[in-house]
C-alpha positions as CSV (number, residue, x, y, z in Angstrom):
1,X,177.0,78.2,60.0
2,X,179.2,78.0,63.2
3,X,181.6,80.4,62.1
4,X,178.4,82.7,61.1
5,X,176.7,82.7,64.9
6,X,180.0,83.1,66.1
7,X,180.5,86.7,64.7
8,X,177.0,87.3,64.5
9,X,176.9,86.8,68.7
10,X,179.5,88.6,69.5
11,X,179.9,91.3,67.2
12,X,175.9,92.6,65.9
13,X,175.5,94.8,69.1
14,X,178.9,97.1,68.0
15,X,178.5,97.1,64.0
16,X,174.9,97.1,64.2
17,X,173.4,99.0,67.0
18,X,171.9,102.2,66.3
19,X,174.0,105.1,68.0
20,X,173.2,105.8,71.8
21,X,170.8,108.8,72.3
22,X,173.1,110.8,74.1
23,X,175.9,111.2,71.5
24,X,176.8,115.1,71.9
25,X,178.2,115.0,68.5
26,X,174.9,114.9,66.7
27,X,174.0,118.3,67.9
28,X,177.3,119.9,66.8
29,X,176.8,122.6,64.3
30,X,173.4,122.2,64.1
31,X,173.1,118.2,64.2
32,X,172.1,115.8,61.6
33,X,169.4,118.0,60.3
34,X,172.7,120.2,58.7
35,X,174.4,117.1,58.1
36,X,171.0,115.9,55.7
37,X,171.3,118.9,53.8
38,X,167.3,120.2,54.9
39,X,166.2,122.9,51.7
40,X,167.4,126.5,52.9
41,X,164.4,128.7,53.8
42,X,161.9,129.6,50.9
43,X,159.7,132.1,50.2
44,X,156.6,129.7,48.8
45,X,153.8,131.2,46.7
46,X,150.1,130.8,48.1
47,X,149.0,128.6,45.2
48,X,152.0,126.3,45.7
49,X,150.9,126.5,49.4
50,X,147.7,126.3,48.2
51,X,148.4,122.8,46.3
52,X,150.4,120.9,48.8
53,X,146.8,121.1,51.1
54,X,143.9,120.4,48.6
55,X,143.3,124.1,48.9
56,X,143.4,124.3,52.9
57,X,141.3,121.3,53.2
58,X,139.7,120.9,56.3
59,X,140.7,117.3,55.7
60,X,143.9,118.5,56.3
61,X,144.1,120.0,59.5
62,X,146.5,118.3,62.4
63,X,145.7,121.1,65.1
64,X,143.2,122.4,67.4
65,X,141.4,125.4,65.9
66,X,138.4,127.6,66.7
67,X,138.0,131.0,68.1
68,X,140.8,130.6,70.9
69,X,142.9,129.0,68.5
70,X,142.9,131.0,65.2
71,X,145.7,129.5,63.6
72,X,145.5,126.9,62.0
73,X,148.2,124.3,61.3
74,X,147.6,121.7,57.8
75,X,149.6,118.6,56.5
76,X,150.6,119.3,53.2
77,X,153.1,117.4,50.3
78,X,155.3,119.5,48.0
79,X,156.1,116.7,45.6
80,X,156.4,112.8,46.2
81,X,158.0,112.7,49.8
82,X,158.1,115.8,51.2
83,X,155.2,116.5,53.7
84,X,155.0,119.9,55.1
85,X,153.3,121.5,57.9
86,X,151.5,124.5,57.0
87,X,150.9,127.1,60.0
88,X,148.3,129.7,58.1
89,X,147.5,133.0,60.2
90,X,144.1,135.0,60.5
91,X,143.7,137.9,58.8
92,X,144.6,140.4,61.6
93,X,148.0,138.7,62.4
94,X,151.7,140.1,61.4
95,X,150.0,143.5,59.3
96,X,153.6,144.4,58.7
97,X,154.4,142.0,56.1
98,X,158.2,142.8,56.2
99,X,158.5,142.3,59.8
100,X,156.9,138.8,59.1
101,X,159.0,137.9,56.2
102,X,162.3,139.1,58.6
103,X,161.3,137.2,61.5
104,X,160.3,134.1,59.7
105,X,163.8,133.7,58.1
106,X,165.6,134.4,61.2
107,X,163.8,131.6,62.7
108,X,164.3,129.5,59.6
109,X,168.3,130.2,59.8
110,X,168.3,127.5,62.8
111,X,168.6,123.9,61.6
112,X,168.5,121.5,64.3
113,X,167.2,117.7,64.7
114,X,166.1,118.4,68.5
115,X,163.1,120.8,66.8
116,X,160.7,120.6,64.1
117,X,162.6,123.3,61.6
118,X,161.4,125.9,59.5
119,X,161.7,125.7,56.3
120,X,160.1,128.7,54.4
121,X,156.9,130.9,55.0
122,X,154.5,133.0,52.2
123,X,153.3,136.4,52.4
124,X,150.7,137.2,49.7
125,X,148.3,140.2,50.6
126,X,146.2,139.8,53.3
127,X,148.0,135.8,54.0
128,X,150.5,135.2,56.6
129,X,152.0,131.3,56.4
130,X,155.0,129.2,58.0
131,X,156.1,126.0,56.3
132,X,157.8,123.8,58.7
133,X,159.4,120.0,58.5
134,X,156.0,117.9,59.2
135,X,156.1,115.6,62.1
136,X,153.7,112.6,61.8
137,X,153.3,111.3,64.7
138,X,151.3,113.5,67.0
139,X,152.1,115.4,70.1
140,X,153.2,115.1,73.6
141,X,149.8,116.0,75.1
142,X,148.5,112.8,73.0
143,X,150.8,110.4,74.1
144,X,151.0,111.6,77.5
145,X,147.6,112.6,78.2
146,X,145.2,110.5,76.2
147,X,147.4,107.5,75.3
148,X,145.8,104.3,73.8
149,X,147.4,101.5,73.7
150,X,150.5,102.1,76.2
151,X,151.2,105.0,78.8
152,X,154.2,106.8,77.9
153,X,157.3,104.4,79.7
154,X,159.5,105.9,81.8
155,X,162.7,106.2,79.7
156,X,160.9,107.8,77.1
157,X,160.2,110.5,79.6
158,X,163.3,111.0,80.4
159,X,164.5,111.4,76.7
160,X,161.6,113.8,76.3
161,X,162.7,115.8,79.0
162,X,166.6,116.0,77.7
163,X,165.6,116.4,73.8
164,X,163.5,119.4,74.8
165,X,166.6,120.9,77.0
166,X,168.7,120.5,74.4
167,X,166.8,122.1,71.9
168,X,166.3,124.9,73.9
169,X,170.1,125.4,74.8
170,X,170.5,124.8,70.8
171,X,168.5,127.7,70.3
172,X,169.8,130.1,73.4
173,X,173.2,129.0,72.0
174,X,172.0,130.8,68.3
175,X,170.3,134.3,70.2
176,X,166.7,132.3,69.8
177,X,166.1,132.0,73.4
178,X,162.6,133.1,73.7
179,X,160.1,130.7,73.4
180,X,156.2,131.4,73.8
181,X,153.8,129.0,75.8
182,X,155.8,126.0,75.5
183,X,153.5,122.9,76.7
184,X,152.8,119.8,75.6
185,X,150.9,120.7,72.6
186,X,154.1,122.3,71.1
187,X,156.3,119.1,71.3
188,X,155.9,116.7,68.4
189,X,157.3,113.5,67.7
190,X,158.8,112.6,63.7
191,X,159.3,109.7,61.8
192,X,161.4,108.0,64.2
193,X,160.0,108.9,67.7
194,X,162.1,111.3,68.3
195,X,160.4,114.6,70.0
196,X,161.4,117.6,68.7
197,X,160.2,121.2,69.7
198,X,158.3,123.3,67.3
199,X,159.9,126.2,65.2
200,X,156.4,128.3,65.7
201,X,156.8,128.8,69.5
202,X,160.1,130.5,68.0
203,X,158.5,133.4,66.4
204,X,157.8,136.8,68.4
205,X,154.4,137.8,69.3
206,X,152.0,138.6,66.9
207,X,148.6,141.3,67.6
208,X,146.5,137.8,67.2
209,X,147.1,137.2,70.6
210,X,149.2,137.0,74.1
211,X,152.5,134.7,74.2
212,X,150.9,132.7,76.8
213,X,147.2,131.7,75.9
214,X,147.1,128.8,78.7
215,X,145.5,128.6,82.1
216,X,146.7,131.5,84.1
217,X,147.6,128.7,86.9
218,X,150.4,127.5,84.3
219,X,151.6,131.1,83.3
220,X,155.4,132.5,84.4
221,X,154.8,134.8,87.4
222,X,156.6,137.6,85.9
223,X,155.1,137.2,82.8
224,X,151.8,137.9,85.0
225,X,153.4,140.7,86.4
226,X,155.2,142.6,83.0
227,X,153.2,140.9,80.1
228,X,157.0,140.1,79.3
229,X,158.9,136.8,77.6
230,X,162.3,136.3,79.4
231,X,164.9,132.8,79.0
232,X,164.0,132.3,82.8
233,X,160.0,132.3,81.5
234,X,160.7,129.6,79.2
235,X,162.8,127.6,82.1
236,X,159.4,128.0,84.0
237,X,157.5,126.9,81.2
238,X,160.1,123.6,81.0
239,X,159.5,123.3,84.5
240,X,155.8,122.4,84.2
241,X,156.3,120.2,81.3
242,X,158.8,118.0,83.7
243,X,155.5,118.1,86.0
244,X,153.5,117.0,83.1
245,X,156.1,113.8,82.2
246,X,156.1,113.1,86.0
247,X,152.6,112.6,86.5
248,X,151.2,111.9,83.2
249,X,148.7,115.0,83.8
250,X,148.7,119.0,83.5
251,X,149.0,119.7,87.1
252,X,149.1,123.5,88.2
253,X,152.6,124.2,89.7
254,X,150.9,125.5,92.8
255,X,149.3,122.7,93.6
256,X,152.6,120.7,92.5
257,X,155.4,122.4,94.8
258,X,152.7,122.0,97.8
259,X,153.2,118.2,97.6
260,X,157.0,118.5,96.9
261,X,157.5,120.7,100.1
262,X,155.4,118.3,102.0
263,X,158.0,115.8,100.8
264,X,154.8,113.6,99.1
265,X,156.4,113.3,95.7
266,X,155.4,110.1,95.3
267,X,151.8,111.4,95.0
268,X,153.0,113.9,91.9
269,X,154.1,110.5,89.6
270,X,152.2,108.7,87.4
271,X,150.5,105.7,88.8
272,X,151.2,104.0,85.5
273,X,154.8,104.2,86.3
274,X,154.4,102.2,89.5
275,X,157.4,100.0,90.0
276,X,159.3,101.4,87.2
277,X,161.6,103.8,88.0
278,X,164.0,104.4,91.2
279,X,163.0,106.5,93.8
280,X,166.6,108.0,93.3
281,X,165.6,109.5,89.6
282,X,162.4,110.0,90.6
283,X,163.6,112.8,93.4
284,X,166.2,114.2,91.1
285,X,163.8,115.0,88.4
286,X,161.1,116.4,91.1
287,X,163.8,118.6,92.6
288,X,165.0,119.9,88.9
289,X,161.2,120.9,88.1
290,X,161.1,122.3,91.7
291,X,164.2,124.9,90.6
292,X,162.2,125.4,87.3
293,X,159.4,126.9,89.0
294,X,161.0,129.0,91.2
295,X,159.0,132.4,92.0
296,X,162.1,134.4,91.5
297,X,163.4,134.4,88.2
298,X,167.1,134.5,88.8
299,X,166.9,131.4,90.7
300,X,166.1,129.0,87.9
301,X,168.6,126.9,86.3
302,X,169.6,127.9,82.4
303,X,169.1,125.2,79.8
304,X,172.8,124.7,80.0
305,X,172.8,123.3,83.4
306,X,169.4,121.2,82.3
307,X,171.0,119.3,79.5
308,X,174.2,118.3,82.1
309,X,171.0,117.1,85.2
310,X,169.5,115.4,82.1
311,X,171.9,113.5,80.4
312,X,172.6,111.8,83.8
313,X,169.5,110.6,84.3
314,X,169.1,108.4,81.1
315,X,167.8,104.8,80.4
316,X,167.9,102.4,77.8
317,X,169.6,104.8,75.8
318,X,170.7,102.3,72.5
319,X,167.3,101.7,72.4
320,X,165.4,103.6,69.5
321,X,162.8,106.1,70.7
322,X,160.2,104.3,68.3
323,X,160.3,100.8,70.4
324,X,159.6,103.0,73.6
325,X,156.9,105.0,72.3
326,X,155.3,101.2,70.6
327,X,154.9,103.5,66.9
328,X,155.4,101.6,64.0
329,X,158.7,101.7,61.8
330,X,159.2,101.7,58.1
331,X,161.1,98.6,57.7
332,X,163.5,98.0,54.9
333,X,162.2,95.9,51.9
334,X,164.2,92.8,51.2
335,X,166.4,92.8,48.1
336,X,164.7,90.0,47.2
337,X,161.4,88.3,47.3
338,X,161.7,85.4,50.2
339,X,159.7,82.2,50.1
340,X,158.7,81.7,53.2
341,X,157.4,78.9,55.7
342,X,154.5,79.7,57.5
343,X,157.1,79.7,60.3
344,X,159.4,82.9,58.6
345,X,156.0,84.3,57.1
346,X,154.7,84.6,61.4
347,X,158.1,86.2,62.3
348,X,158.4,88.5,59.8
349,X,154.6,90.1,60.2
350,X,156.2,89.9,64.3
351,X,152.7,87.5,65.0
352,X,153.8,86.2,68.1
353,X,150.5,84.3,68.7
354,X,150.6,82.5,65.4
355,X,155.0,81.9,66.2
356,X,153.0,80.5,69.7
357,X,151.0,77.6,67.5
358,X,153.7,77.0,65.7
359,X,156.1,76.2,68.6
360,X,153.1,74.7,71.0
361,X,152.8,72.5,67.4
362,X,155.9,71.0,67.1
363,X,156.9,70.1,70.6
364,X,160.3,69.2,71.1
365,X,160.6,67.1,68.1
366,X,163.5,69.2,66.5
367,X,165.9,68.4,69.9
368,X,167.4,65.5,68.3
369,X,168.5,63.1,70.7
370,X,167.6,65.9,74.2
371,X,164.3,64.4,74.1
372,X,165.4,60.7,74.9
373,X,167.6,62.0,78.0
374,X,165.3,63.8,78.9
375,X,163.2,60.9,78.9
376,X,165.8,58.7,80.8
377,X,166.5,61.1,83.5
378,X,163.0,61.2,84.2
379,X,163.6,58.0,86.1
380,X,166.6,59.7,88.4
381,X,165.2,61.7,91.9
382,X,167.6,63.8,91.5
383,X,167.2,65.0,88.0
384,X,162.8,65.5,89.0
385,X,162.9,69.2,90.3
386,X,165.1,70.2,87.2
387,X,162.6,68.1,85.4
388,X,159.3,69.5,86.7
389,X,160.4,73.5,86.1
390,X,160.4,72.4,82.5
391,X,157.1,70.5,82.8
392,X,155.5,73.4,84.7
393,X,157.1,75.8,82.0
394,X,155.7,74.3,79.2
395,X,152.1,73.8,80.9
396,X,152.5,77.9,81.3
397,X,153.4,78.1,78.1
398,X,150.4,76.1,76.3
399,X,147.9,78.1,78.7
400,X,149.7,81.6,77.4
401,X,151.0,82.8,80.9
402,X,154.1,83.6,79.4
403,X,155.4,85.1,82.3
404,X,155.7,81.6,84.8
405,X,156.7,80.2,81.8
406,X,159.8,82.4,81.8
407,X,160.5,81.9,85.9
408,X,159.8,78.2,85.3
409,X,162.2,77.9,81.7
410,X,164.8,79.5,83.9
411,X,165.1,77.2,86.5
412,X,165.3,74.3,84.5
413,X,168.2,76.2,82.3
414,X,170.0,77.2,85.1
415,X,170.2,74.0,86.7
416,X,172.9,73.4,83.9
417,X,172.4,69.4,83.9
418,X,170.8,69.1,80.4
419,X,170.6,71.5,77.5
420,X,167.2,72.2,75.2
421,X,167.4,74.4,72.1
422,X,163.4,74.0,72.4
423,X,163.5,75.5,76.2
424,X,165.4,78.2,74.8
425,X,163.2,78.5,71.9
426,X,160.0,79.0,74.1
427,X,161.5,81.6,76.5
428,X,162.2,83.3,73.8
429,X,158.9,83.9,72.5
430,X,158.0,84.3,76.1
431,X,160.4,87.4,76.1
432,X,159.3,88.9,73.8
433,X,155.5,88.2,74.8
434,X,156.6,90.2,77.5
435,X,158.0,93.1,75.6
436,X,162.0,92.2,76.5
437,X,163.0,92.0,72.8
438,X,166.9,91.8,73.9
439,X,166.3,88.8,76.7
440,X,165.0,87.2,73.6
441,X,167.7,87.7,71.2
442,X,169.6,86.3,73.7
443,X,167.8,83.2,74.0
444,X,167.6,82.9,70.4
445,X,171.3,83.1,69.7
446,X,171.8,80.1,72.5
447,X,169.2,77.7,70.7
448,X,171.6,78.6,67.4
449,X,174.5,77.7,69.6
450,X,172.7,73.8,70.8
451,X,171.5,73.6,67.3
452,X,173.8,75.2,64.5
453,X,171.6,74.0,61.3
454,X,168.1,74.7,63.2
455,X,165.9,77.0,61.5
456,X,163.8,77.8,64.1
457,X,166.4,79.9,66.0
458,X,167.5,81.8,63.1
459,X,163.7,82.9,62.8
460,X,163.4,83.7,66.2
461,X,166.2,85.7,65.8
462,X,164.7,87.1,63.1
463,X,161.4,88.1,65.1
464,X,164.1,89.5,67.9
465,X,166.0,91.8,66.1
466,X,162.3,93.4,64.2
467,X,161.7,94.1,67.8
468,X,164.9,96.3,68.3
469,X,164.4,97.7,65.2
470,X,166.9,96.4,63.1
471,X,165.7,95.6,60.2
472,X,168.4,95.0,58.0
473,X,170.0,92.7,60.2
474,X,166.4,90.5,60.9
475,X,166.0,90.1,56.9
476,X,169.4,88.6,56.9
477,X,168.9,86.2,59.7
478,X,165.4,85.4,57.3
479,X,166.9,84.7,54.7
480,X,170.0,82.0,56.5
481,X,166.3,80.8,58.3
482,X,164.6,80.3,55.5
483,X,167.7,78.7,52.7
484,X,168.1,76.2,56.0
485,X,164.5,75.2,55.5
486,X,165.4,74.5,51.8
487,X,168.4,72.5,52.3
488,X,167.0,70.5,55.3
489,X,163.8,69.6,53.0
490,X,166.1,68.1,49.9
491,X,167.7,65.9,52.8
């Protein structure tokens, strides 16, 4: 098992990690979406279009609709694992159905895993549909506007902000650098929670309506002026989605670039972000959506230049986008059925209060011979203030305030005169109370380190590495738990 923690310490976060965010070669040629083979474009039939939605079921619909929104967008499946979105047009919409048809596979020609792609369209009579890869996990405005359960972090943001810049200078790059009325409602977030731009903001103008059906306050000057689309309309349009990230709110530009000349910035961010960025990126991204909204067209930066402000600006990039957005992940299914302790069954369903009983449970009985020094350096004067951090940590700990109980683990660890798998153990759990999933793989491995043959650290582990996402890895670290448990009980 030595050798084992060894190579698993050392060498998990190279063979394991997922690939940082920022690695320009998955946009080359088209990114991964070319590299997963995605169907060419397809001209469906209406009754295969028809099928995939229950017949247009109302209990299908995943967009606003009504009389300012005619068209209406529907989840669909084509077969067993292939959801759709289906984008269905009134009546009056695209009369030339060969102009539809052309447009639609010009649009679908683009295959790109910054946007939500096209992937075929129907034109039967009177009907006028896009298909498009289906995104399941909302929109932009949903998360950033009328969140739940956690405001959008600021890292997440950030990686918002760049995926949509890139998507647009993927699309500039293939002579698709109009855009109409991108907002928030028009970035959508797949399996993975990664955003990605929809295809349908891609598609000329139709007679259903204007390009830009928002609030006037929010509208491209020129376009105000001309009725006119330009690439410097869409940089506007980015522009007031970096105001939206910033402040968590759809604030009019005017209003915005009043505060920014009278140097109040502070006032534009969101107050949910209080403490967690750096004033430093927090200026830098103000003065990018400052250039964005320029009144003059000419003097706004071209997605190009976005991407390279962007990319700069970056946090916790080898850290999937579903951990910062909190969305549940498929995990992989073990090869095998595990029998599990009550112990491996908590960290495996990641129930960190029922891990908490466990560990408040058993104490420090599993330290082997830590607790008698413990117990005869109680008596040394010198030894009492090392000695009191831990006694003060674990009264945090049994009361839940997982947060003193770090501060106090951490000064008894790093007074460095005795060593407690068990200490380690419970700031561990504390971590990742506390939503610091790598502090507590951390932790975990050391308690492995003190105690080689203990299960406990290899489940902790275990309940670690589900929090970064790595699945694979945290069924393997199970399983060594779990076969630990066996041996030690036939002892």
């Amino acid at each position: 098992m030595g050798a084992r923690c060894s190579k698993f310490s050392f060498c998990w976060w190279q063979s394991h990690l997922k690939p940082s965010v920022l690695d320009p070669s998955d946009l080359e040629n088209g990114g991964k979406a070319d590299r997963n083979s995605l169907p060419s474009f397809t001209e469906f039939s209406l009754d295969q279009l028809k099928a995939a939605t229950s017949g247009f079921s109302s209990d299908n619909i995943v967009s606003e609709h009504g009389e300012k929104a005619p068209n209406i967008v529907y989840k669909g499946k084509l077969d067993a694992d292939r959801w759709i979105a289906v984008k269905r047009f009134n009546k009056l919409a695209w009369p030339d159905s060969r102009q539809f048809v052309e447009e639609a596979r010009s649009v679908g020609n683009l295959r790109n895993e910054r946007l939500a792609n096209l992937i075929g369209c129907c034109c039967e009579g009177d009907e006028r549909l896009l298909v498009a890869e289906f995104m399941p996990n909302e929109t932009l405005a949903k998360h950033l506007f009328h969140w739940e359960t956690q405001p959008m972090k600021w890292a997440m943001r950030l990686r918002v902000a760049l995926y949509l810049a890139q998507a647009l200078e993927y699309c500039s790059s293939k002579g698709r650098a109009l855009y109409h009325d991108l907002n928030a409602y028009r970035v959508l977030f797949d399996q993975d929670g990664n955003p990605r731009l929809s295809c349908f903001g891609l598609m000329k103008n139709s007679r259903d309506g204007k390009s830009y059906s928002t609030n006037l306050a929010f509208t491209p000057p020129e376009y105000l002026r001309t009725g006119r689309v330009t690439p410097e309309s869409v940089v506007y349009s980015f522009g007031t989605l970096l105001l939206d990230l910033l402040s968590g709110k759809h604030i009019p530009p005017s209003h915005a670039l009043d505060l920014i000349r009278g140097k109040n910035f502070l006032m534009l961010m969101d107050s949910c972000l209080e403490g967690h960025f750096s004033n430093d990126d927090g200026t830098e991204l103000v003065r990018l959506a400052s250039r964005c909204l320029q009144y003059e067209a000419r003097e706004r930066p071209n997605a190009k230049s976005l991407v390279t402000a962007l990319m700069s600006l970056q946090k916790e990039t080898e850290v999937p986008s579903y951990i910062l957005m909190g969305i549940a992940h498929d995990t992989a299914s073990p090869a095998e059925p595990l029998s599990l302790t009550p112990f491996g069954e908590a960290c495996l369903r990641m129930d960190l209060t029922a891990i908490h009983e466990i560990l408040d449970k058993i104490g420090y009985k599993d330290d082997e011979g830590i607790a008698n020094e413990l117990s005869f350096q109680m008596w040394t004067n010198q030894m009492q203030e090392t000695l009191n951090s831990k006694k003060h940590g674990d009264t945090a700990f049994r009361a839940k305030d997982f947060t003193t109980a770090i501060d106090c683990y951490t000064q008894f660890i790093d007074g460095g005169t005795m060593v407690s798998p068990t200490v380690y153990a419970r700031r561990c759990l504390s971590y990742l109370m506390n939503d610091m999933p790598q502090e507590a793989l951390g932790d975990a491995m050391q308690a492995q380190v003190v105690s080689p043959e203990w299960a406990t650290a290899f489940y902790l582990q275990a309940a670690a590495l589900f929090s970064l996402g790595m699945d694979t890895d945290a069924q393997e670290t199970l399983k060594d738990g779990t076969n630990l448990e066996v041996k030690k009980s036939k002892n």
